[in-house]
ZAMARGU-4260 file (C-alpha; in steps of 0.2 Angstrom, whole numbers, plus 5000, padded with zeros to 4 digits):
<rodrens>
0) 5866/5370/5600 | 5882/5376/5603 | 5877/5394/5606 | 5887/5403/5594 | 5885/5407/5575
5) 5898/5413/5563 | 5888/5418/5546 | 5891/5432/5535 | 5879/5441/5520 | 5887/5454/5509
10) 5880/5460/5493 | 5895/5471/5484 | 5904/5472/5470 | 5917/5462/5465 | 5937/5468/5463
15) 5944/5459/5453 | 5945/5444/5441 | 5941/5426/5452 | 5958/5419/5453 | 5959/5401/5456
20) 5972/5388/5461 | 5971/5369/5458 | 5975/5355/5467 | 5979/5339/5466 | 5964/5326/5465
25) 5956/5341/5455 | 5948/5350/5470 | 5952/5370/5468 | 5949/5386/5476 | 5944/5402/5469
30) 5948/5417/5479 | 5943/5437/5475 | 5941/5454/5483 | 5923/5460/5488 | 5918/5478/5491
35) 5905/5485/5502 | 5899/5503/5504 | 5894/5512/5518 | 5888/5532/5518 | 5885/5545/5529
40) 5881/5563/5531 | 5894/5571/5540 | 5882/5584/5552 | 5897/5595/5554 | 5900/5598/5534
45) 5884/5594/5530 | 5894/5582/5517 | 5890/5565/5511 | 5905/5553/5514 | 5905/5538/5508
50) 5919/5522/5513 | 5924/5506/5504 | 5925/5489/5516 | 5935/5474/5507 | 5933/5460/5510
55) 5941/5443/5505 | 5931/5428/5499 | 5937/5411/5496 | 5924/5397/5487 | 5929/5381/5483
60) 5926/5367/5469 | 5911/5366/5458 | 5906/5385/5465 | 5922/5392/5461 | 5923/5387/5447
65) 5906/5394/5443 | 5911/5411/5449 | 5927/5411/5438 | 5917/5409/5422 | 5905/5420/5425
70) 5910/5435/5439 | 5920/5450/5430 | 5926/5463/5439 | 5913/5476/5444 | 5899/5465/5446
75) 5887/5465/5460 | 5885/5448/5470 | 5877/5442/5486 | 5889/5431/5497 | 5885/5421/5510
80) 5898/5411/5520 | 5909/5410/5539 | 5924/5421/5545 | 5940/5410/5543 | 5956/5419/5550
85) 5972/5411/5544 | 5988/5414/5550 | 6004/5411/5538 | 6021/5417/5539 | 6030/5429/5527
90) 6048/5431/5520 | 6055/5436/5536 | 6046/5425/5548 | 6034/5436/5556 | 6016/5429/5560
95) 6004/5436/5547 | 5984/5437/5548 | 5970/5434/5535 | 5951/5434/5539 | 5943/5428/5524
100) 5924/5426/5520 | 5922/5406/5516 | 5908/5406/5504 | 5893/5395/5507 | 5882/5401/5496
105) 5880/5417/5482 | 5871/5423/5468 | 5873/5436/5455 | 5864/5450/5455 | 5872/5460/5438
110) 5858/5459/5427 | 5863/5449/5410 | 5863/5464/5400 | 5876/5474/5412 | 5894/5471/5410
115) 5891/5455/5398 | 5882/5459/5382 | 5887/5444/5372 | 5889/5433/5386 | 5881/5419/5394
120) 5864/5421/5406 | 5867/5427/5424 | 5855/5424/5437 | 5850/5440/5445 | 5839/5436/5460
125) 5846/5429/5475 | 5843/5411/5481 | 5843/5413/5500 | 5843/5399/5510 | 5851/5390/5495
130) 5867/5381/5501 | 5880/5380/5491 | 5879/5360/5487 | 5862/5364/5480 | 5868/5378/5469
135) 5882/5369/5462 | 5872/5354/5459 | 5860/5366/5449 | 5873/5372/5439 | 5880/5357/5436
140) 5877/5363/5417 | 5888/5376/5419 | 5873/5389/5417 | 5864/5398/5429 | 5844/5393/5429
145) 5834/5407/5421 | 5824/5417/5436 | 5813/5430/5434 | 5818/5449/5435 | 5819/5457/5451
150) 5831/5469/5463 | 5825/5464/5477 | 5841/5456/5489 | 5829/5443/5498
</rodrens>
């Protein structure tokens, strides 16, 4: 063992729309925002604040293409993944950062009736310790297996 890890969990809400990009050889990536909450009493106000973390997460092939058909905006979702920085240049040359979240592994945790009425079945209890060629192989269907109903993140 190497002695170091590099793994990410996050359970948030999504920000947007799955927006994808395909490649040549038909491999493609999906990439969309992720929001994490954190509150807090402030002791001096007495006043609950609350702050918004984004975060960027990038899944690729099979899997993204699963998150695009059935993640809308606003829905809640468990990540699992590594910290990926990228550095790019922009228009006028200067060195430019990204740290992304590379999914692994996710699962949906909108219930089916939340967000899509008419739509397709969403799982809605996590699949930890699931990587992410076993989920897509499941879903090879293109439809999430049924699971039972429960809130519980693990």
């Amino acid at each position: 063992m190497s002695g170091t890890l590099n793994k990410v969990m996050l359970i948030g809400h999504t920000g947007d729309e799955v927006k994808m990009h395909y490649f040549e050889g038909g491999n493609c990536v999906g990439r969309f925002p992720l929001a994490t909450n954190d509150s807090y009493v402030n002791k001096s106000t007495n006043e609950r604040v609350t702050t918004t973390e984004w975060h960027n997460v990038v899944v690729r092939n099979k899997a993204a293409e699963i998150c695009e058909k059935y993640l809308k905006k606003g829905d809640k979702v468990y990540i699992e993944g590594r910290l990926k920085t990228r550095k790019w240049q922009d228009e006028q040359g200067k060195d430019r950062y990204s740290t992304e979240i590379q999914c692994t592994d996710f699962t949906f945790l909108t219930p089916k009736n939340e967000n899509q009425p008419s739509g397709p079945a969403v799982q809605n209890t996590p699949q930890v310790n699931t990587p992410a060629a076993t989920t897509q192989e499941a879903s090879s269907t293109d439809s999430p297996p049924d699971m039972e109903n429960d809130d519980l993140p693990f």
